[in-house]
Structures are given as structure tokens and as C-alpha cells.
C-alpha positions as CSV (number, residue, x, y, z in Angstrom):
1,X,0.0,0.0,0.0
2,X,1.3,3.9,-0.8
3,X,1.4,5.8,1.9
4,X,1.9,9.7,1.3
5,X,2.7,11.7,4.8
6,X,2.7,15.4,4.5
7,X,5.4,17.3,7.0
8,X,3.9,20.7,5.5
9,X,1.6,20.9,2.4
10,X,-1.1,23.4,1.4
11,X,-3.0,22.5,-1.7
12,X,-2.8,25.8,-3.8
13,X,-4.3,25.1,-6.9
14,X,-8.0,24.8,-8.1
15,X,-8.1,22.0,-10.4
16,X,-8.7,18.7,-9.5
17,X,-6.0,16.8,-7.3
18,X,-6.3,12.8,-7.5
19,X,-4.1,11.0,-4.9
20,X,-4.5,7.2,-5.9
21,X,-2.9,7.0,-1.9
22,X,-3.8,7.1,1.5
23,X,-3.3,10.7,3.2
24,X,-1.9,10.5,6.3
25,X,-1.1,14.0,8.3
26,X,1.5,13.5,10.6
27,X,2.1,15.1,14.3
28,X,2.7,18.8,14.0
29,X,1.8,18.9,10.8
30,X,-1.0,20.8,8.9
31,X,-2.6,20.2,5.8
32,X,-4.8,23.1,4.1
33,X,-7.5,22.4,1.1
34,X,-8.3,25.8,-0.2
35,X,-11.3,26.8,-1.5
36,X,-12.2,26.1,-5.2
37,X,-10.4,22.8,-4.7
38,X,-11.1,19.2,-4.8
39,X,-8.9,16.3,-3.0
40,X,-10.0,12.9,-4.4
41,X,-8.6,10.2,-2.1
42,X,-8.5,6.6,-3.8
43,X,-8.2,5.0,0.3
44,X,-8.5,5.9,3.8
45,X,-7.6,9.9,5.4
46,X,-6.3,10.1,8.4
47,X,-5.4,13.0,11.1
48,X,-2.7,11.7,13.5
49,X,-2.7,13.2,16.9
50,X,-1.6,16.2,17.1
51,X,-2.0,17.3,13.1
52,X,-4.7,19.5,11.4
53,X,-6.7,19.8,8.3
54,X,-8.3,22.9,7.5
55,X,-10.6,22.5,4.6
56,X,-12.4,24.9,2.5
57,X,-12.5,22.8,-0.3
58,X,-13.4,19.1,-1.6
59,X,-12.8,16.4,0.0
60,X,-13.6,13.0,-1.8
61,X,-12.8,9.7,-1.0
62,X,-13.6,7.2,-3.0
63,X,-12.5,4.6,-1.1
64,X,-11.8,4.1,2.6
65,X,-12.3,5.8,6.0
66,X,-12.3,9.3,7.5
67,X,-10.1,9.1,10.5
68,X,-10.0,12.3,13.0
69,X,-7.5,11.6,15.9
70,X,-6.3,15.4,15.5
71,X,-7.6,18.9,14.7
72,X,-10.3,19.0,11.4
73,X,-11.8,22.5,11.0
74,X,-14.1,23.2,7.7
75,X,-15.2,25.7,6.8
76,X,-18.2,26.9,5.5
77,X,-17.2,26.6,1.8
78,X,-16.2,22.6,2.4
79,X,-17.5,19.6,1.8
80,X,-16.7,16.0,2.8
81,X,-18.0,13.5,0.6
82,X,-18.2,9.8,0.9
83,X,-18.6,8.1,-3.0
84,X,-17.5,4.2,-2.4
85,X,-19.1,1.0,-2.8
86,X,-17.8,-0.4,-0.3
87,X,-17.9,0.1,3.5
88,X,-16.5,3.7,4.1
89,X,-16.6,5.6,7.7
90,X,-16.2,8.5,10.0
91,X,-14.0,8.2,12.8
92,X,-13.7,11.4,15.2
93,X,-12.5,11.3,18.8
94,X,-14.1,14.7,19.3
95,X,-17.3,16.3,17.5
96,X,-16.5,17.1,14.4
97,X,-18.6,19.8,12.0
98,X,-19.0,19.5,8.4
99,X,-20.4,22.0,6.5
100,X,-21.5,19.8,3.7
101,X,-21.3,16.3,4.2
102,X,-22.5,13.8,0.9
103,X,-23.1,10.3,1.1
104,X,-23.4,8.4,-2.2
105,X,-22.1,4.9,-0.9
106,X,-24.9,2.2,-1.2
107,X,-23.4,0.7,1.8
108,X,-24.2,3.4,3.9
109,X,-22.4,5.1,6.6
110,X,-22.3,4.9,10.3
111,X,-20.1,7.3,12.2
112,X,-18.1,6.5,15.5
113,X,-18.4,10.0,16.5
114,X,-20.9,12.6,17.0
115,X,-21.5,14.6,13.8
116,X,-22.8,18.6,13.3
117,X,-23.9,19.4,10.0
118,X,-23.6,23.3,9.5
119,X,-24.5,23.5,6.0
120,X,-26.0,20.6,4.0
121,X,-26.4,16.7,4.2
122,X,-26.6,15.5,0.7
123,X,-28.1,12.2,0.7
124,X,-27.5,10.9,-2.8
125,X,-27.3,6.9,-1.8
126,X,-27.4,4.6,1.0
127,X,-28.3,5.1,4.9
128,X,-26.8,7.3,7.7
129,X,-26.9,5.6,10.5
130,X,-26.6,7.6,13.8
131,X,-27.2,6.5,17.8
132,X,-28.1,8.0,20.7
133,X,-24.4,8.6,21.7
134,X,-23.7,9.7,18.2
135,X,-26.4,11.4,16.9
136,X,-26.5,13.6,13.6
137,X,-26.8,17.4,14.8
138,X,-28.3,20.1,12.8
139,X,-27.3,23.8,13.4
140,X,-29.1,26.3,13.5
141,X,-27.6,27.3,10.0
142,X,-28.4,23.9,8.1
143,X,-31.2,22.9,6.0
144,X,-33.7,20.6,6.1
145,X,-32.1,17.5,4.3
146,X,-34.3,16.1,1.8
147,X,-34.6,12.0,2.3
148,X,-35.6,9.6,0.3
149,X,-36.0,5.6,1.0
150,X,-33.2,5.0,-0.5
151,X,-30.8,7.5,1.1
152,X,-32.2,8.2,4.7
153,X,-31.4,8.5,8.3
154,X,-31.9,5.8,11.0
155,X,-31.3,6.6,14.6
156,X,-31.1,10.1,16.4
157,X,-31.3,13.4,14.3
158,X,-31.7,16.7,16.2
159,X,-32.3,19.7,14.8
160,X,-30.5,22.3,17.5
161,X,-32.7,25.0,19.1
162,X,-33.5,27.8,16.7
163,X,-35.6,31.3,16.7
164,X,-38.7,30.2,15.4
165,X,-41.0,33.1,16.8
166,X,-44.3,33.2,15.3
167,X,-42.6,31.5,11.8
168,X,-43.3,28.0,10.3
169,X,-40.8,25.4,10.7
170,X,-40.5,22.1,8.3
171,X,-37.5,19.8,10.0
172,X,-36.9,16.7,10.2
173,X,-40.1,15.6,8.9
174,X,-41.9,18.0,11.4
175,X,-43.8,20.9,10.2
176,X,-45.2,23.9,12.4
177,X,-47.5,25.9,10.9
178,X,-47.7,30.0,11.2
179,X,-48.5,31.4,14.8
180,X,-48.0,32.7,18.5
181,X,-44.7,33.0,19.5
182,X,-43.9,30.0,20.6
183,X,-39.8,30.9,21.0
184,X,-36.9,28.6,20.2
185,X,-37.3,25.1,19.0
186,X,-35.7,21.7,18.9
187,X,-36.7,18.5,17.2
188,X,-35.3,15.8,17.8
189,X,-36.4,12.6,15.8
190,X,-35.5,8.9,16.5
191,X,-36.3,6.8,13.4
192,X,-35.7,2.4,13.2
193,X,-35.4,-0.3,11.2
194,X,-38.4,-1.3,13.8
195,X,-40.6,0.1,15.7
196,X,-39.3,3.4,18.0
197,X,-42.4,3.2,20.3
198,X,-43.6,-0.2,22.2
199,X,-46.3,0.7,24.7
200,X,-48.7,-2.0,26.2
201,X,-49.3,-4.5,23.6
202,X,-49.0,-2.1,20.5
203,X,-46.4,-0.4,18.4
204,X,-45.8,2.5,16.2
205,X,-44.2,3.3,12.8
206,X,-40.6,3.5,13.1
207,X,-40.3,7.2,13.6
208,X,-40.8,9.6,16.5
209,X,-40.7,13.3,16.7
210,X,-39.6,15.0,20.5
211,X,-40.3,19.2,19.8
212,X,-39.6,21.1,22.5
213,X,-40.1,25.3,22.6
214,X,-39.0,28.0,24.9
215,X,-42.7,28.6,25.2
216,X,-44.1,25.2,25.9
217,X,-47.7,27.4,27.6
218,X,-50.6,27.3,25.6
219,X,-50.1,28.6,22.0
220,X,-52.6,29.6,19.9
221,X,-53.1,28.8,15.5
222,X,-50.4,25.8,15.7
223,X,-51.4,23.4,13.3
224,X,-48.7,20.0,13.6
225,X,-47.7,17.8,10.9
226,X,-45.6,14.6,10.5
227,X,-43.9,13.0,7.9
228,X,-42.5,9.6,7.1
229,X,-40.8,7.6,4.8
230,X,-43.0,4.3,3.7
231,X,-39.9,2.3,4.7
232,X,-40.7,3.9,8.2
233,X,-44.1,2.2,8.2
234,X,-43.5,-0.6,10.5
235,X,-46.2,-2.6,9.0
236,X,-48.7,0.0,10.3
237,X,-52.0,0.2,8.6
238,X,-51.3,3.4,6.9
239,X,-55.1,4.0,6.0
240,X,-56.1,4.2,9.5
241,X,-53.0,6.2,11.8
242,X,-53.8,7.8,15.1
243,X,-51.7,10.2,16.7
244,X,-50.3,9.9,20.3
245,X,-48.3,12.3,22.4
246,X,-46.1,11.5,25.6
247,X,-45.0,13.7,28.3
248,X,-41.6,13.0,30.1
249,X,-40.9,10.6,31.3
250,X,-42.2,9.2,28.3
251,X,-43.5,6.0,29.9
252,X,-47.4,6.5,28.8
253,X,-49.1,8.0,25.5
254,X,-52.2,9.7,25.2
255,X,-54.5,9.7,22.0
256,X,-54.8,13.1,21.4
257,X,-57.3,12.6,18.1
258,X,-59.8,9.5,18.5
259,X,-60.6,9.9,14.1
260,X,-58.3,7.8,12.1
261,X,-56.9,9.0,8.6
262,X,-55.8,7.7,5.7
263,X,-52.2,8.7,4.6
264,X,-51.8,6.2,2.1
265,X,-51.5,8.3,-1.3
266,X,-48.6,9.8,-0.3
267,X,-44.7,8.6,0.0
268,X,-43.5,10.3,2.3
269,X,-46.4,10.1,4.2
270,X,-48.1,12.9,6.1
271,X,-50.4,13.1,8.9
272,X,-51.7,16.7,10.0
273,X,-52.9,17.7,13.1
274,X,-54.6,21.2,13.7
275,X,-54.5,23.4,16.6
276,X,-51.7,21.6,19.6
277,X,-51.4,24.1,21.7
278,X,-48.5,22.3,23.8
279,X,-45.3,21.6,23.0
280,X,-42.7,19.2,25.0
281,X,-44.0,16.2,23.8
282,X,-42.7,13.4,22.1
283,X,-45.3,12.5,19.4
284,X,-45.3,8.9,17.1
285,X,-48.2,7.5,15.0
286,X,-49.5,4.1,14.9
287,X,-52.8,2.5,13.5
288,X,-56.1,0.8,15.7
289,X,-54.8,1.8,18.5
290,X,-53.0,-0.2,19.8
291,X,-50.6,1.6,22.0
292,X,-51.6,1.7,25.9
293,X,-53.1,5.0,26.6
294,X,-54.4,6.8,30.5
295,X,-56.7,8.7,28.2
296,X,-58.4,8.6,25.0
297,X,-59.7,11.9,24.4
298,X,-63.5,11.8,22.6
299,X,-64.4,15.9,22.0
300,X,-67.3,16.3,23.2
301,X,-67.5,19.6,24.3
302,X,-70.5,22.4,24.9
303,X,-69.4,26.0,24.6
304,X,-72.3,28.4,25.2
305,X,-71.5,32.6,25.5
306,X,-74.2,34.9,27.5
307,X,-75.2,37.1,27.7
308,X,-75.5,37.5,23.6
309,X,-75.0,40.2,22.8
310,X,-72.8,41.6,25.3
311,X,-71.6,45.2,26.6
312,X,-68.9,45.1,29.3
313,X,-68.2,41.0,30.1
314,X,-68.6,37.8,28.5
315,X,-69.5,34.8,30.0
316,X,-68.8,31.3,28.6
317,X,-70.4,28.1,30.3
318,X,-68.0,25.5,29.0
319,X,-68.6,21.6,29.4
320,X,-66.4,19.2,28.2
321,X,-64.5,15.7,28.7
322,X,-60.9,16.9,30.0
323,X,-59.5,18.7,32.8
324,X,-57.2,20.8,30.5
325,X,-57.1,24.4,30.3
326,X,-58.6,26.0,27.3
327,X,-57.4,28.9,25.4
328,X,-59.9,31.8,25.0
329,X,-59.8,34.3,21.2
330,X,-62.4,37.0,20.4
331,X,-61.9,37.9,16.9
332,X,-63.3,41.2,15.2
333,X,-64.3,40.5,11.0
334,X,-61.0,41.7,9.8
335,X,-59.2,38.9,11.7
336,X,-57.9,40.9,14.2
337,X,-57.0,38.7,17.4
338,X,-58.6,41.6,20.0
339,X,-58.6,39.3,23.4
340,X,-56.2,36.2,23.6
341,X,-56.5,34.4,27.2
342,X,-55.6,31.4,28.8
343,X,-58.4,30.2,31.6
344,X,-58.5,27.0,33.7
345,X,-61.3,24.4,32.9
346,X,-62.9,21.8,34.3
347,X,-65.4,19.5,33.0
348,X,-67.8,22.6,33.7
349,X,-66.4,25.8,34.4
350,X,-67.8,29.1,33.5
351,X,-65.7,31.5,32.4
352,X,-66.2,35.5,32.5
353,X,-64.7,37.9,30.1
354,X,-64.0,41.1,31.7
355,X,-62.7,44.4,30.0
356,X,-65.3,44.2,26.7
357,X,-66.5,47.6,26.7
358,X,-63.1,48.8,24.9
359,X,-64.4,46.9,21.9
360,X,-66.6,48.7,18.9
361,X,-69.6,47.6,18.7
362,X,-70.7,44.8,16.1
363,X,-70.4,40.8,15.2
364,X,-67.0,38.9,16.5
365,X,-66.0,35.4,16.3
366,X,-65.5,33.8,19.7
367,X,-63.0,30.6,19.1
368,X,-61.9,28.5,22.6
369,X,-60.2,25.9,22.2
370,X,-57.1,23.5,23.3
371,X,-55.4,20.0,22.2
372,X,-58.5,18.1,22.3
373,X,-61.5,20.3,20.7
374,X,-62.0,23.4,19.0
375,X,-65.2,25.3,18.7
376,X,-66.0,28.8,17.1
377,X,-68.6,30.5,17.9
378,X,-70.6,34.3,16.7
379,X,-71.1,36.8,19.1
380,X,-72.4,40.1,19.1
381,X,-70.8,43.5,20.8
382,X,-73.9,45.8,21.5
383,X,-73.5,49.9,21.4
């Protein structure tokens, strides 16, 4: 086998360098890719202790490892790509950051170290495989990476806390729709080659979604949606999924819609779920329910406003199944969002309004509502 050891190179030039070799960067040396630049490697790369890499180039190997027992800084120009047929890996005794990392090796790749993509992951062929201890991170600069079942990632991917606001958000297979400020959030899915979830005598698909915000309270006009790939499935009955949520310490789900939908037609598949108005959960899907559940939630809910119309106060009688609190929205006809409150409910609990008279006189659109039901209804402001 060649061996070429570099006591001091810097790469220069921006044509195309081909080292049919393994690069090996010894002790207190550095070796510097600059951008405009592409290094093919024809077998393994390796950092001794001690050496650096700093890369603002290509890096390709075509065959062999990636092995980091040094100092490897890219920048955000680089790119690290993996294009074998054979087994090829990652292995990093620290973190290591990528800005671009590509994976077109049909055998996949599994890294020994935890991973932070800064830019892009390209997946053009085979399956990332990352763990709990070495998960894929996402920063808050990187896109969304776009998966197919083919080229997809199995085990923990988290996409690192990022200002969402009152923006949408599609991560991960996780999508957050316009609304309240719900701060910074995470995501962090955990996808299989079986199922992620086992409650009772049920399981899931093979995916699950943790999202975590800032501003976990009650948030209104949050609408939740899930994707999967079909090879996620699990061998679910994909014409009839249920979603469940779990609060920490993730031991117990809860039903949180009792109507099954198809998602069939599509690959990926997607389930949406209007109006969650907590975050912190961990959510999965599965079909017939079979997971073990302390509550399946049935909406059956009275909402009734008096007096109607009103001058100075509201009240709202308010019967329903849960012992959740409800969120409160008086509406004027240009879609304004005048009064926005949070109230405590029972199964019956009647709610006064106070502070009305500030509003002009005329018809408004009274919405209350939380994870398990919402119901809008007209009422009238008098002069």
C-alpha cells in the first residue's frame, strides 16, 4: 500500500488533485485544502494526533475511512464526501462539524463520533446511521435535508434549538405551521429499522418526533404535521393512523385525536394535526390503536356565550371531557385577534370575560379551544 505523509503541504491550486494513496497528516503537521479545490482520495484519510486539516475545499474519498485523531476544521465553503461501494466511515475522537457532508455509498455510513452538519447533508445513496451517543446534529444554519428511501437517516437526528418566533418550521419531517410565539425550537427525531415506540401490547411506525419550545404554555393557530418515509411504516396500517403524544418521562401516550386518517397516497407520508397548543411532547403515530393509553380523548365539548350580545363582560359556560385548560380568542371581521387568554377548565367551568367595553360595537368570532377540541362561535358586541 502507498502511503503519502505530509510534513507541510497546502493545496494551492483549483483543479482537481487525485491522490490514488492514502493521506496520512503527521504530528505537527497541517494540511490546508483551499477553497475552489477538490482532493479525491482513492483509500483511507487520516489526522494523527496532534495534526490539522483545515478545509475549505473538496474532499472525496472514493475509497476508505475518515479518520480524526487530530484537529479537522471546515469551513463553510467545504464539503466531505463519501462516493464508495464499499464500506466507508467516520471516525472522530471529538465532535466534528461538516459543513457539507454527501453520502453516495450504497453501503451506507455509520459514524463512531458525534456529527454537526452546519450547512447541507446530501443524501444521494445509502443510509446514515446515527445513535443515541452519536447522533446527527443540525445547526441552526443547516437545511432541512431532503430524504428519500433509499438515502435516509436511521437513529437520532436533532435539529439544535433555533428562533422560530411566530414563523413556520418544516424539519426533520416535522412541520409547524404559522403562529403565536412560541420561542426557540428543537426536534429531535428517533427513526428504526423497527418500531421506535412499544407501549402496552401495540407499536408505532418507526419514527418519533420529540419538539420542545421556549414557550411550551398554551399557543394559539399551531397546526402539527408529520412525515414519514413508507420504509418507516413498520407494517402499520397506513389507512387508519392515530396520533399519540407522551409527556416526560415518556412511559405513557395519550391519544390526542380518536378519528383515524388515511395517509396512504402519499410517499412520504403525512399526517396533519390542527390546533396543539403544547409543545414538549414526544409525538409517534401508529394504527387501531394499539398503543396503551391513561386517556383517550373523545371531543365532546358544549361551549355556550351569554349574555348574547354583550356590553362590558362575556361569559362562557363550558362543558367538556378533559380537565385541560382552554385557550380563549375574540376575533373582530377583519381577523384581528382583539382578546387572547388562557383560563383554567374543568369538565364545567364558566368563564367571565372582563374588559369588553373597549371593543366597537358589532359581530365577532368567539374561538376556545385547546389539544383536544375546537369550537367557534358568533357573538355580538352591543352599542
Amino acid at each position: 500500500m502507498n502511503y503519502i505523509k505530509f510534513l507541510f503541504l497546502i493545496v494551492f491550486v483549483t483543479c482537481l488533485q487525485v491522490v490514488h494513496a492514502q493521506v496520512t497528516i503527521q504530528p505537527g503537521t497541517t494540511f490546508t485544502v483551499i477553497q475552489g479545490t477538490t482532493l479525491t482520495v482513492a483509500q483511507d484519510m487520516q489526522i494523527q494526533s496532534g495534526a490539522t486539516l483545515n478545509s475549505d475545499g473538496i474532499i472525496a474519498l472514493q475509497a476508505g475511512s475518515f479518520y480524526d485523531s487530530g484537529t479537522a476544521n471546515f469551513t463553510s465553503n467545504s464539503t466531505l464526501a463519501f462516493n464508495g461501494t464499499s464500506t466507508q466511515n467516520i471516525y472522530n475522537n471529538t465532535p466534528l462539524t461538516v459543513a457539507t457532508l454527501v453520502l453516495n455509498n450504497p453501503t451506507g455510513l455509520a459514524p463512531q463520533g458525534s456529527i454537526t452538519i452546519a450547512d447541507s447533508l446530501l443524501l444521494q445513496n445509502g443510509i446514515y446511521t446515527a445513535t443515541a451517543t452519536n447522533p446527527i446534529t443540525f445547526a441552526t444554519t443547516a437545511a432541512n435535508p431532503a430524504e428519500t428511501n433509499n438515502s435516509h437517516i436511521i437513529g437520532s437526528a436533532l435539529m439544535s434549538p433555533r428562533a422560530l418566533g411566530t414563523n413556520p418550521l418544516t424539519f426533520l419531517g416535522c412541520g409547524i405551521s404559522f403562529g403565536a410565539d412560541i420561542g426557540n425550537v428543537s426536534v429531535l427525531r428517533t427513526t428504526g429499522n423497527t418500531a421506535i415506540t412499544n407501549v402496552g401490547p401495540g407499536y408505532s411506525i418507526a419514527a418519533n418526533w420529540l419538539v420542545h419550545s421556549t414557550n411550551d404554555q398554551l399557543t394559539p393557530n399551531r397546526n402539527l404535521s408529520f412525515s414519514w418515509l413508507s420504509a418507516l411504516d413498520n407494517g402499520r396500517d397506513v389507512t387508519a393512523i392515530y396520533p399519540y403524544a407522551s409527556a416526560a418521562p415518556f412511559t405513557t401516550y395519550t391519544l390526542i385525536n380518536d378519528t383515524a386518517t388515511d395517509v396512504s397516497a402519499t410517499d412520504p407520508r403525512v399526517y396533519f394535526r390542527p390546533n396543539i397548543s403544547q409543545f414538549g411532547r414526544l409525538y409517534t403515530l401508529s394504527d387501531n390503536k394499539p398503543l396503551a393509553v391513561t386517556n383517550v380523548v373523545t371531543p365532546v365539548v358544549k361551549v355556550v356565550g351569554f349574555p348574547n350580545p354583550f356590553s362590558s363582560e362575556l361569559n362562557l359556560s363550558i362543558t367538556k371531557n378533559d380537565n385541560q385548560p382552554v385557550q380563549v380568542q375574540v376575533i373582530d371581521m377583519a381577523g384581528h385577534v382583539v382578546v387572547n387568554n388562557t383560563y383554567n377548565a374543568g369538565n364545567n367551568a364558566v368563564i367571565t370575560i372582563g374588559d369588553m367595553a373597549r371593543l366597537a360595537a358589532g359581530n365577532y368570532l368567539l374561538r376556545v379551544y385547546n389539544d383536544n377540541f375546537a369550537q367557534t362561535l358568533k357573538v355580538v358586541k352591543a352599542n
